[in-house]
VEXDREN-2710 file (C-alpha; in Angstrom, 1 decimal):
% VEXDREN-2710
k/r/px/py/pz
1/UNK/0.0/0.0/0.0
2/UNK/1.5/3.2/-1.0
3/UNK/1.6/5.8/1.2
4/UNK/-0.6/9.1/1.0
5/UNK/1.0/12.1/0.2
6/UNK/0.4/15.5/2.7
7/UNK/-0.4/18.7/2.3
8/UNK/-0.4/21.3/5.0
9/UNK/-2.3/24.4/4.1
10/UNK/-1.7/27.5/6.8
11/UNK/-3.9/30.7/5.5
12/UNK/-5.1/33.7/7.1
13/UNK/-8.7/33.0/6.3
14/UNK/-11.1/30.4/5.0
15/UNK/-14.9/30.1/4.2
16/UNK/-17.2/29.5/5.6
17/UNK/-15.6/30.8/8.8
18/UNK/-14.0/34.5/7.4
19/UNK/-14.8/35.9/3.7
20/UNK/-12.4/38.5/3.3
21/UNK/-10.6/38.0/0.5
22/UNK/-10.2/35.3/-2.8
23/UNK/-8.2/33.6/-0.3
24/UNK/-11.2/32.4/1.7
25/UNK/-12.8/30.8/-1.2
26/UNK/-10.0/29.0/-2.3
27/UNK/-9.5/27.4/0.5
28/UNK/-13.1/26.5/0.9
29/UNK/-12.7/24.0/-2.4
30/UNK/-9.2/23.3/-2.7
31/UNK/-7.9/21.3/0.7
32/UNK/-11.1/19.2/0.4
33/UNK/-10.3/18.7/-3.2
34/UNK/-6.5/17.3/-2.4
35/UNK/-8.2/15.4/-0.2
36/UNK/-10.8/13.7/-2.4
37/UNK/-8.2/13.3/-4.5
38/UNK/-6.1/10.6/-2.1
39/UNK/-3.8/13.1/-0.2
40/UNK/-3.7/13.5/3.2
41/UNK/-4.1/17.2/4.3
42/UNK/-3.9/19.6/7.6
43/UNK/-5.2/22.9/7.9
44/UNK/-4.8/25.9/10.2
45/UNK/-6.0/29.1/10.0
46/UNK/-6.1/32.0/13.5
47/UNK/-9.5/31.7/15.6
48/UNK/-10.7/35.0/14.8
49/UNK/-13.3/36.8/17.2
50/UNK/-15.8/37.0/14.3
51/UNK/-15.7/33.4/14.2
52/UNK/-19.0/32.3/15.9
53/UNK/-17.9/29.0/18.0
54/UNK/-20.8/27.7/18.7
55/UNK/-22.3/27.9/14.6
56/UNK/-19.6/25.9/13.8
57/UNK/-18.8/24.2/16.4
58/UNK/-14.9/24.7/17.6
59/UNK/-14.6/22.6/20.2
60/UNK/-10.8/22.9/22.4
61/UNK/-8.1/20.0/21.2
62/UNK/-6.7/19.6/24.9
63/UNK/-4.1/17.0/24.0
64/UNK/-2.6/20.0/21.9
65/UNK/-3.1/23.0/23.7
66/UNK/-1.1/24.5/26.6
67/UNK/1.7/25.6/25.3
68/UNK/3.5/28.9/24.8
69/UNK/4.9/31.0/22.2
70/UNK/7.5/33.6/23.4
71/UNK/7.4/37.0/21.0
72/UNK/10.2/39.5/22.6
73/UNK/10.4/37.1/25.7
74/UNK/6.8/37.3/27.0
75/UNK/4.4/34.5/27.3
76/UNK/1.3/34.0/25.3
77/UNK/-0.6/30.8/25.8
78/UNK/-1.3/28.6/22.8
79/UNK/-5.2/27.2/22.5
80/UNK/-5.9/24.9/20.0
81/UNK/-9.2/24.2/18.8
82/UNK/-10.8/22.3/15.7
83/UNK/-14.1/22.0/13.8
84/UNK/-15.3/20.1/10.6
85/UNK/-16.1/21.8/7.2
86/UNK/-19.7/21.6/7.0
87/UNK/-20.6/18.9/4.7
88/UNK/-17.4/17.4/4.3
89/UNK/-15.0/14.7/6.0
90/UNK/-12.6/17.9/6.7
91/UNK/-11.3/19.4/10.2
92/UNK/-9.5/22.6/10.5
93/UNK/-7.9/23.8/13.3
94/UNK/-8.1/27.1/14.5
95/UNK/-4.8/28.7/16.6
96/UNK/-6.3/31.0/19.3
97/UNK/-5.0/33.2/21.6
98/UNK/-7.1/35.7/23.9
99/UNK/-5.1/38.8/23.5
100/UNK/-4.5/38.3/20.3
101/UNK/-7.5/36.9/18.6
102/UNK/-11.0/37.7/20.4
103/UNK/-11.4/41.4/18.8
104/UNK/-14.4/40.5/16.4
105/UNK/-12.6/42.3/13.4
106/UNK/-9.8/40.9/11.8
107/UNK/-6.7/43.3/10.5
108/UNK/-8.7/46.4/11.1
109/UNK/-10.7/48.3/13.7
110/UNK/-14.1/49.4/13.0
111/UNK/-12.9/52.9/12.2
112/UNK/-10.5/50.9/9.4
113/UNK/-7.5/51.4/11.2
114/UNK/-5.2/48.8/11.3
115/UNK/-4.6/47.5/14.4
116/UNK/-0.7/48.5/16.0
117/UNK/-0.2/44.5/16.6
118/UNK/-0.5/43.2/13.8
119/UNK/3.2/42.4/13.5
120/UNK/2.5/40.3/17.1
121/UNK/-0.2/38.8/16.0
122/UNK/1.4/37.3/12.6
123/UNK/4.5/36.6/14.5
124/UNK/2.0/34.4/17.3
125/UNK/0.3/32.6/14.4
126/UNK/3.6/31.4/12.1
127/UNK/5.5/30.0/15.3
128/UNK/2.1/28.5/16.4
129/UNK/1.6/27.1/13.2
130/UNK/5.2/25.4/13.0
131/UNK/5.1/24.1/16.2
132/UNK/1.2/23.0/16.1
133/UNK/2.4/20.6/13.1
134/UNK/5.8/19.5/15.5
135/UNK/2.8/18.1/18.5
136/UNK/0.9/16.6/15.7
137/UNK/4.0/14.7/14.9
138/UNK/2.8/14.6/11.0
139/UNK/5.3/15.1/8.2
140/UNK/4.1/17.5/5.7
141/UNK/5.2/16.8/1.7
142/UNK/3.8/20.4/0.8
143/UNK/3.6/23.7/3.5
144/UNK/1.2/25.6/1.2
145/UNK/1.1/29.5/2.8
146/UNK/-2.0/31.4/1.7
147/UNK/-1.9/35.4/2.5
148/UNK/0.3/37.6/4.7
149/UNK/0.1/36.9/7.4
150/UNK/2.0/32.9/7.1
151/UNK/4.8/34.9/5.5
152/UNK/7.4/34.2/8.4
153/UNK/6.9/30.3/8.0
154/UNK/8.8/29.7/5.2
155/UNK/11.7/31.5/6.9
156/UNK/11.6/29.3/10.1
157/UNK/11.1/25.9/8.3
158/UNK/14.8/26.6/6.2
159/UNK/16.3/28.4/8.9
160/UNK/14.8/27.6/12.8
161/UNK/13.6/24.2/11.4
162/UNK/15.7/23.3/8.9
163/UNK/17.1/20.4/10.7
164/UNK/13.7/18.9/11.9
165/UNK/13.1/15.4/10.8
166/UNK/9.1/16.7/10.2
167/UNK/10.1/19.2/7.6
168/UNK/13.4/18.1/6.0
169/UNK/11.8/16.9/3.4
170/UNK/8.8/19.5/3.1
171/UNK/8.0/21.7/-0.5
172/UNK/7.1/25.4/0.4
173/UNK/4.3/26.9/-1.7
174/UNK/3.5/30.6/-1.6
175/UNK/0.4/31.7/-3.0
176/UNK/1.1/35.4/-4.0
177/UNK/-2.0/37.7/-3.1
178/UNK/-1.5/41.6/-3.1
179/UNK/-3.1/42.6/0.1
180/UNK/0.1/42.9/2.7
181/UNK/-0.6/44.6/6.1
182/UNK/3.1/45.5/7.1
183/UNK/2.3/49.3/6.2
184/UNK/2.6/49.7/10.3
185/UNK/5.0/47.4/10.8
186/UNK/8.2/48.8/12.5
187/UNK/12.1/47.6/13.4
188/UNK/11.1/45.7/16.6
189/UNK/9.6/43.3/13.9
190/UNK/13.0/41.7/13.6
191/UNK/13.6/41.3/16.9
192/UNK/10.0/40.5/17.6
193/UNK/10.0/37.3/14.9
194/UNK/13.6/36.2/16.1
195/UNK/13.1/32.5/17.1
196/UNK/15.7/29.9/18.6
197/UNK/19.0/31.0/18.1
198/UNK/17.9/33.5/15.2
199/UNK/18.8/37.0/15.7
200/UNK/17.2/40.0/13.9
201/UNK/20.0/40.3/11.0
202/UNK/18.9/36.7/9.9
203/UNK/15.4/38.4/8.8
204/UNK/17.6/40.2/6.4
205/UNK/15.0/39.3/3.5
206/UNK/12.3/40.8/4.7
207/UNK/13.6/44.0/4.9
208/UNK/12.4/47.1/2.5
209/UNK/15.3/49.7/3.2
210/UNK/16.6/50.7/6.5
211/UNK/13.6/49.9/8.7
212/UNK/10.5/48.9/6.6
213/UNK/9.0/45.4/6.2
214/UNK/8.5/43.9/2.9
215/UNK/6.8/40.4/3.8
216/UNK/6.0/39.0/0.3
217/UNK/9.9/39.3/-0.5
218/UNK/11.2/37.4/2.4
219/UNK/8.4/34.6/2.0
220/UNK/9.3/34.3/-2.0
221/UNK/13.3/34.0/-0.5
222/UNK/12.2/31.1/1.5
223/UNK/9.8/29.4/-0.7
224/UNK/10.4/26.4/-2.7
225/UNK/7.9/27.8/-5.5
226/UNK/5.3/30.2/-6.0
227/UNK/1.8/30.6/-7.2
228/UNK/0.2/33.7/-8.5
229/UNK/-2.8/33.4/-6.5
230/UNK/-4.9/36.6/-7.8
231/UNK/-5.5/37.2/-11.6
232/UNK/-3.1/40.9/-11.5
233/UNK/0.2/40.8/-9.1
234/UNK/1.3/44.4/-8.6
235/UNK/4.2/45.4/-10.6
236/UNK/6.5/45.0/-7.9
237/UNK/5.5/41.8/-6.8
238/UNK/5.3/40.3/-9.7
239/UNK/9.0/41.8/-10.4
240/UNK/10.4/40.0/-7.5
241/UNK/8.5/36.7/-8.0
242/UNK/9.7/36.5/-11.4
243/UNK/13.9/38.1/-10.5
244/UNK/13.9/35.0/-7.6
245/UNK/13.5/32.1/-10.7
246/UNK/11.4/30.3/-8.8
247/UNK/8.9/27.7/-10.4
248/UNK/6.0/29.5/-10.4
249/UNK/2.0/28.3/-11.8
250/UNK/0.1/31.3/-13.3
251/UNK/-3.1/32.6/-11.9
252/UNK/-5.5/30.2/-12.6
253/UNK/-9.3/30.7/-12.8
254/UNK/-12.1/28.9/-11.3
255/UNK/-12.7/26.5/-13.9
256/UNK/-8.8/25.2/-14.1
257/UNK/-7.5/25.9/-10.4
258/UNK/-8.6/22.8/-8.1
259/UNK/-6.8/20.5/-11.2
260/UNK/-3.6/22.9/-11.7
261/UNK/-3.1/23.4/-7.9
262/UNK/-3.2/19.8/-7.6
263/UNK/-0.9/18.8/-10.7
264/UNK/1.3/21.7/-9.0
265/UNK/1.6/19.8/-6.2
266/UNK/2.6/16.3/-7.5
267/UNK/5.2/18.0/-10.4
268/UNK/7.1/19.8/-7.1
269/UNK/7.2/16.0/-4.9
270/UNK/8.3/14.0/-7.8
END
């Protein structure tokens, strides 16, 4: 009996739970899709206050709560908790964190302001997300990142991580979307995403001149591949996905996506 391939998928957002962005749909179709399709799949996404627990029913995963994630040497506790996509033989677990996660708006305040930690809260959800898949004990073939805000986990997988049994052997995806929050991001970033033995020069890649943040150019650095996720990439992200050489599928629409992604996926394991 051959053994199933796996497929992580971390994303900022997913329907039916948030419906933000393109991002949400996709992910509505296309981990159940990889799994009808024989592969074995995980997916994590942040427990957003506008979530409604009880609608979906997120209940707690004890056996892999309790533990911490340290962002510039304070404590925030780690909750775990899953449901199952309505409809379908799917569970998706939610990372969750009371401080950082129970505000019932996502990136933005209701005024539209974007909120001053965001940087925290992204940093929170990629080492939860790495270390989430480490208590599972499950050996990803393909990390696929959907949206911003799983931009650091590429990074820690081929630095951090790089010697972890779990991920040795792992393909990094990065769906490119244009949306990027780091607008308010400032230079305790670095510092503030610094994990093990890492120190703030490491993040070098992620840098946009002297102090700024430029998240989409340090995830294409540590990405295996790249996939153009929405139909027109800004000039300059499309600049830099096509200067790093990377092996890159073209925006797909509806009709061709689920099949491509999937082809994508085998082509990059082979």
């Amino acid at each position: 009996m051959s053994i199933k391939k796996r497929v992580l998928f971390l994303t900022q957002e997913m329907s039916p739970y948030t419906d933000l962005t393109e991002i949400s749909e996709i992910l509505k179709k296309l981990p159940l899709y990889t799994q009808d399709n024989g592969m074995e799949i995980r997916v994590l996404m942040p427990r957003f206050g506008s979530i409604n627990e009880r609608r979906h029913r997120l209940h707690e995963v004890v056996r892999l709560s309790g533990m911490n994630i340290i962002i510039n040497d304070d404590d925030y506790p780690l909750i775990i908790k899953v449901a199952s996509l309505p409809g379908a033989r799917l569970q998706v677990y939610f990372l969750d964190n009371e401080e950082f996660f129970k505000r019932k708006f996502m990136f933005e305040d209701q005024a539209e302001k974007l909120y001053d930690d965001n940087q925290d809260r992204m940093v929170f959800f990629c080492k939860g997300a790495v270390e989430t898949v480490r208590k599972f004990g499950w050996a990803p073939d393909i990390v696929h990142c959907h949206g911003w805000m799983t931009s650091l986990v590429p990074f820690y997988l081929r630095t951090a991580y790089k010697d972890d049994p779990l991920f040795k052997k792992s393909k990094i995806i990065t769906s490119l979307y244009n949306e990027s929050l780091e607008s308010n991001f400032n230079k305790d970033f670095f510092t503030k995403a610094s994990i093990n033995n890492l120190q703030p020069k490491d993040l070098q890649a992620y840098q946009n001149g002297a102090d700024g943040v430029n998240l989409h150019k340090g995830a294409i650095a540590y990405s295996d591949a790249l996939i153009q996720g929405t139909e027109k990439l800004e000039a300059s992200l499309a600049k830099e996905a096509k200067a790093s050489k990377k092996p890159m599928l073209d925006y797909q629409g509806e009709d061709t996506l689920l099949k491509a992604y999937f082809d994508f996926y085998k082509e990059l394991m082979n």
